[in-house]
C-alpha positions as CSV (number, residue, x, y, z in Angstrom):
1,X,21.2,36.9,15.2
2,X,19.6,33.4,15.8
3,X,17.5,32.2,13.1
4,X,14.3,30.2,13.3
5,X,13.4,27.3,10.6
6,X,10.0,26.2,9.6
7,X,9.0,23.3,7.4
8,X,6.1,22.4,5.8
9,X,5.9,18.7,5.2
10,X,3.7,18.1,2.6
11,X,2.7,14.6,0.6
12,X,4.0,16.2,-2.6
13,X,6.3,19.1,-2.2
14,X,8.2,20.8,1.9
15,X,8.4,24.6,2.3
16,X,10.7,26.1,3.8
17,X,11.2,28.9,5.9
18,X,14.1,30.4,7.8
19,X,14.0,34.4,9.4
20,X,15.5,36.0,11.9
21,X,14.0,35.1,15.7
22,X,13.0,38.7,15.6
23,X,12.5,39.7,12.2
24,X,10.4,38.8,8.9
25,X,13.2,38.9,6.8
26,X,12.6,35.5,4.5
27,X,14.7,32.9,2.4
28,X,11.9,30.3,1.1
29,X,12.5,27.5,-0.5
30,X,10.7,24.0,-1.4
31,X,12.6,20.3,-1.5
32,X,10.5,16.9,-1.8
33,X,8.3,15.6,0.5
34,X,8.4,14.4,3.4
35,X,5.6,12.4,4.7
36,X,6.8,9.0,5.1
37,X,2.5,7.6,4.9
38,X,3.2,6.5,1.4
39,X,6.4,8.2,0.7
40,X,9.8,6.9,-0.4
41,X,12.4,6.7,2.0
42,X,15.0,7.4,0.4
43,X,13.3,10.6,-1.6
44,X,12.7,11.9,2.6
45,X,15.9,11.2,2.8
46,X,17.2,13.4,0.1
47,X,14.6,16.0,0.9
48,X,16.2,16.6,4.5
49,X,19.7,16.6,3.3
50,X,18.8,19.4,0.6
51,X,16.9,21.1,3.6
52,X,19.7,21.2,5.8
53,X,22.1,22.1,3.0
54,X,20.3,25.1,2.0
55,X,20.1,25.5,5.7
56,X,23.9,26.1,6.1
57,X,24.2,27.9,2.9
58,X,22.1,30.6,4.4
59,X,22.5,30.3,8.1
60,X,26.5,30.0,7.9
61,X,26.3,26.9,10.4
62,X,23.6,25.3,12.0
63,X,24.7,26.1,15.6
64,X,23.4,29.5,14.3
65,X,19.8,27.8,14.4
66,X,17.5,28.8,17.4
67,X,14.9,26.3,16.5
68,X,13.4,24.6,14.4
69,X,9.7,23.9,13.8
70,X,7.8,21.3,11.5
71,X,4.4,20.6,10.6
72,X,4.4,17.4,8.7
73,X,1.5,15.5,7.1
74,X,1.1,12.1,8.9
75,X,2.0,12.3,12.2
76,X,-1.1,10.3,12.9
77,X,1.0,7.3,12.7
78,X,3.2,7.2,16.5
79,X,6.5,6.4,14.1
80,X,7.0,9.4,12.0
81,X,8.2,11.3,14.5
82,X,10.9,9.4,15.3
83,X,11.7,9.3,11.9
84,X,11.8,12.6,11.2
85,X,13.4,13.8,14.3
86,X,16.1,11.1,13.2
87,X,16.5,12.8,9.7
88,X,16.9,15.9,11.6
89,X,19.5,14.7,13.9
90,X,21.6,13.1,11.1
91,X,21.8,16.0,9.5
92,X,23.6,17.4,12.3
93,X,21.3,19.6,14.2
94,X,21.1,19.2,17.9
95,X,19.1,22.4,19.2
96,X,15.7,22.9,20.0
97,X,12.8,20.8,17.8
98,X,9.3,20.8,17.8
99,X,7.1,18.7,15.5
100,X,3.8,18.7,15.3
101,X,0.8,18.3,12.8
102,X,1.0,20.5,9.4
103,X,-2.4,21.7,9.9
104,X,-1.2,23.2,13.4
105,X,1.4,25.3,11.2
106,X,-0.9,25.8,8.5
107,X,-3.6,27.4,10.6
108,X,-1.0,30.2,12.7
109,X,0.3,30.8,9.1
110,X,-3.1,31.2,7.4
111,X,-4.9,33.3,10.7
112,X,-1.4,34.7,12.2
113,X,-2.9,33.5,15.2
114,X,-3.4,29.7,16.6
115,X,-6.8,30.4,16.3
116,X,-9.7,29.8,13.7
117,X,-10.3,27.1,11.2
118,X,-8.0,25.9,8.3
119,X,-9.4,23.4,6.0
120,X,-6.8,21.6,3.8
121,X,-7.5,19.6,0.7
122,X,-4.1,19.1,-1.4
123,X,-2.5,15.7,-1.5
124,X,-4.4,14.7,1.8
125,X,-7.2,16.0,3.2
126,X,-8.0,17.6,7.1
127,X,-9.7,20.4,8.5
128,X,-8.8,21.7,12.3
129,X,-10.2,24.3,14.5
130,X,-9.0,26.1,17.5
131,X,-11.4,28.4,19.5
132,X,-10.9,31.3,22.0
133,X,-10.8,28.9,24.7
134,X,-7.8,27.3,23.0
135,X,-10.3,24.1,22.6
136,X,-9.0,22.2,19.4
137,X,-10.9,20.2,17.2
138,X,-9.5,18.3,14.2
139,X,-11.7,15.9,11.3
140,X,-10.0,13.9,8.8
141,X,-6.5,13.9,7.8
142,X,-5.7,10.3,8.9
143,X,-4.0,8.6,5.6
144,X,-5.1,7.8,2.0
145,X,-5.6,3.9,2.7
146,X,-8.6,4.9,4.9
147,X,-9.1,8.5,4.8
148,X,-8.4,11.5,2.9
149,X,-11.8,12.1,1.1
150,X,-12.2,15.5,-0.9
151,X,-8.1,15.3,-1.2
152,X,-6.1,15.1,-4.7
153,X,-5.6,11.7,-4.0
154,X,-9.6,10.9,-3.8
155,X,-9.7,13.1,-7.1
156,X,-7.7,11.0,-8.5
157,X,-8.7,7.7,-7.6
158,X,-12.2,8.8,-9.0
159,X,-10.9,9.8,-12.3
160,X,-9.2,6.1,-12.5
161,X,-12.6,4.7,-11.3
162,X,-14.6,6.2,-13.5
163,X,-12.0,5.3,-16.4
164,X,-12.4,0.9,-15.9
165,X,-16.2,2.2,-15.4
166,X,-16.0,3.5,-19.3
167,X,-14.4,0.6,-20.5
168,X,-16.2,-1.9,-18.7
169,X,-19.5,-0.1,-20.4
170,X,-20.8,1.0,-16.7
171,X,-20.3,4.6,-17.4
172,X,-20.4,6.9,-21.1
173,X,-20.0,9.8,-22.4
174,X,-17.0,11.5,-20.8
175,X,-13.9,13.0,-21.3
176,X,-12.5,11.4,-18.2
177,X,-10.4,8.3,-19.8
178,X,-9.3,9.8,-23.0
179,X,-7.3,13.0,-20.5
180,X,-6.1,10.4,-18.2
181,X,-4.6,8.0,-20.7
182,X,-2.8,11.5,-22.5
183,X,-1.6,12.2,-19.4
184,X,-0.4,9.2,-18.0
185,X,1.1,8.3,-21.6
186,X,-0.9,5.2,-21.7
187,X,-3.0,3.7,-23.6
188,X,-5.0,0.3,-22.1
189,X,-6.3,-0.4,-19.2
190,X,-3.9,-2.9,-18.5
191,X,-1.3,-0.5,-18.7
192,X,-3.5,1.4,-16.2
193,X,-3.7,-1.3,-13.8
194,X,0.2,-1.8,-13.9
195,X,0.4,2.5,-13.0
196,X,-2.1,1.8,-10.4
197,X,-1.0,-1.3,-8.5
198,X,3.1,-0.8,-9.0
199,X,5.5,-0.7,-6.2
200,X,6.8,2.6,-7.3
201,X,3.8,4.2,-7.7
202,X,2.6,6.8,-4.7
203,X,-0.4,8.4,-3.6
204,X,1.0,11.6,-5.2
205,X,1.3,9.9,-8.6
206,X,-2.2,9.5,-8.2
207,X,-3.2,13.1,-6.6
208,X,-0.9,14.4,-9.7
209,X,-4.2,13.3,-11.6
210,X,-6.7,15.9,-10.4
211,X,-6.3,18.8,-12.1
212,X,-8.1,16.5,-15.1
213,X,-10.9,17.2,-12.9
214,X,-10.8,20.3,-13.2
215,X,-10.2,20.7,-16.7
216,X,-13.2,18.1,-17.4
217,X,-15.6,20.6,-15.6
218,X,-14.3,23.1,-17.8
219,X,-15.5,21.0,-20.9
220,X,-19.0,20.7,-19.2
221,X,-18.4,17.4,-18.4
222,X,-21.3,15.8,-16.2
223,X,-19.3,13.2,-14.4
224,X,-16.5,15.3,-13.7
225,X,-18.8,17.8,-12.3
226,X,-20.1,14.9,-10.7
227,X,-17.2,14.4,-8.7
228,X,-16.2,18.4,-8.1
229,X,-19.9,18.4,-6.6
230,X,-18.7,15.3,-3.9
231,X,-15.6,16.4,-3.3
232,X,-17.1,19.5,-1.9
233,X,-19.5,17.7,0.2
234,X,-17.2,15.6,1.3
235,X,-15.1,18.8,2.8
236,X,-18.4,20.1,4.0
237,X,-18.3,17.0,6.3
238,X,-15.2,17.6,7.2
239,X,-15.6,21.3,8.3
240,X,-18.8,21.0,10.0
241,X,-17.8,18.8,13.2
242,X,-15.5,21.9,13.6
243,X,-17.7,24.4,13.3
244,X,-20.0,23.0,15.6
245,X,-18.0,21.3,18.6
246,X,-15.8,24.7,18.8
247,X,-18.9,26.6,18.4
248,X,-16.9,28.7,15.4
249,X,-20.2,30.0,14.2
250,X,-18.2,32.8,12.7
251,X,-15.6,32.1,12.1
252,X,-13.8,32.7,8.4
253,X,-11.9,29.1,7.1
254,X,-9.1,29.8,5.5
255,X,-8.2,27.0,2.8
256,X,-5.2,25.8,1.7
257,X,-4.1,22.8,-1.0
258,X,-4.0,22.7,-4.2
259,X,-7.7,21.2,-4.6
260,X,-9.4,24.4,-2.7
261,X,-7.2,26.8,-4.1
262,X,-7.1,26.0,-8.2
263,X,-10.4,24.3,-8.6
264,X,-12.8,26.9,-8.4
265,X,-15.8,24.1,-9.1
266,X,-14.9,22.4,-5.9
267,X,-14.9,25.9,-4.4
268,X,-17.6,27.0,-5.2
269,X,-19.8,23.9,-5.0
270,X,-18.7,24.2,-0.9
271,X,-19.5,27.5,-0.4
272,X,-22.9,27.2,-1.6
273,X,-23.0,24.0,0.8
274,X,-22.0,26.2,3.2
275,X,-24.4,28.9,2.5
276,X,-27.1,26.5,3.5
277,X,-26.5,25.9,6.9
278,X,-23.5,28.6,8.3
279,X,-24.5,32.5,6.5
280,X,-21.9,34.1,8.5
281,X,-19.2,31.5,7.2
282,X,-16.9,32.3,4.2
283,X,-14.0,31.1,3.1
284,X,-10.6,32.9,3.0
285,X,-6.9,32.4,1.1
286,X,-4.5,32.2,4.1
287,X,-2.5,35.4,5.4
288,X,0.6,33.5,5.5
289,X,1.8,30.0,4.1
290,X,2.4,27.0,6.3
291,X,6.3,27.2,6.2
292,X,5.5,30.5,7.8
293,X,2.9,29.4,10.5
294,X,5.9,26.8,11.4
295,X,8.1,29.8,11.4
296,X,5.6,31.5,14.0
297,X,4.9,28.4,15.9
298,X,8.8,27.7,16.6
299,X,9.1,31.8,18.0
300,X,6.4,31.2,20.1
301,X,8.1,27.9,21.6
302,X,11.4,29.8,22.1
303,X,9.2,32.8,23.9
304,X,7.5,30.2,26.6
305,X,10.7,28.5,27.4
């Protein structure tokens, strides 16, 4: 039997996928990222050869591939599809390939259907909506340099903000600094500069900071709550274009990213946003995972061809 690949291309960790064309039987597993909007080329570069050597491991060979599907963060950018389609072809793969956005894969896994809303806030940030008309709509989701608000990487950022902001006297009483330092293993905010502004330093080294978030609000701690409080509105701005230019009055969002689904302040601080202005919109986990929704996407390619 053929078997059918899905990847989801994250900025911090790729899913993966692989069933049967006809079957849900499942062999899942996750490799580095690869967004190249930030990323390191040669870590991508690794991440598709372990890919493609679990691939063969499982599959036997890869002319046993049908197709192969990814959703990939950053795809904004007209080059990274060339570059991962090269990665792909390298790795000696020459059947059918679609690429596309991972919030296209992300909502057919979390709605088992290419419609609905899915609103992600992990690494990045993007919310996308596709009505009964098959009208899409999509808000944010174009980079950390200029976008990505209500993301791990905005969290983060903040957290580093509001650190200089204690030490330069603009901001006190907080938590904030003294969990960052502990977990950066630093002490100065020199030595925080140097993190911040070094070649080798990502925008996940700097998502990898939010849970402190998190764990602040936990301790009651006003700025961090602060910043839970506009992260959700920023979200809500995300979503709400959606909503109303799809007219998906309705309709449930499912969430996905690490944000949405393990800080229940951020959570919750959107839902009673939401509350306000859409009553008949709640938020949902997603039915399926992203690797999945690539999974689905890539059967419904080989169906229409």
């Amino acid at each position: 039997m053929a078997f059918i690949v899905g990847i989801d291309g994250g900025g911090t960790k790729t899913a993966v996928t692989i069933t049967h064309d006809q079957e849900d039987s499942l062999f899942t597993f996750t490799v580095g990222p690869i967004n190249y909007n930030g990323g390191d080329a040669d870590a991508i570069a690794a991440s598709f050869e372990e890919i493609f050597s679990q691939t063969r491991l499982y599959c036997g060979n890869l002319q046993e591939v049908a197709h192969i599907c990814i959703g990939a963060a950053g795809i904004s950018n007209p080059l990274v599809i060339n570059f991962l389609e090269q990665h792909v072809r390298n790795n000696g793969y020459i059947g059918p390939l679609t690429i596309t956005g991972d919030q296209e894969t992300a909502l057919y896994g979390a709605q088992n259907a290419m419609q609905g809303i899915i609103l992600i806030a992990g690494t990045g940030s993007i919310c996308f909506g596709v009505n009964e008309k098959g009208e899409q709509h999509r808000t944010g989701g174009f980079g950390h340099l200029i976008d990505d608000e209500g993301s791990g990487y905005s969290i983060g950022r903040d957290l580093l903000s509001v650190l200089v902001q204690v030490e330069d006297g603009r901001i006190n009483d907080t938590v904030i600094p003294a969990m960052v330092y502990e977990h950066l293993g630093l002490s100065t905010v020199k030595e925080i500069i140097g993190f911040v502004y070094d070649k080798n330093t990502t925008k996940k080294d700097i998502a990898q900071l939010a849970p402190i978030m998190t764990t602040a609000c936990e301790k009651g701690d006003a700025h961090a709550i602060a910043l839970a409080e506009k992260c959700a509105a920023n979200l809500y701005e995300l979503v709400v274009p959606v909503i109303e230019r799809l007219k998906l009055y309705e309709s449930p969002i499912a969430i996905a990213g690490s944000v949405l689904q393990k800080s229940r302040f951020v959570k919750e601080a959107l839902e009673r946003k939401l509350a306000q202005s859409y009553t008949q919109t709640k938020l949902i986990l997603p039915i399926k995972d992203a690797a999945y929704g690539a999974v689905l996407l890539g059967r419904s390619k080989m169906n229409n061809d």
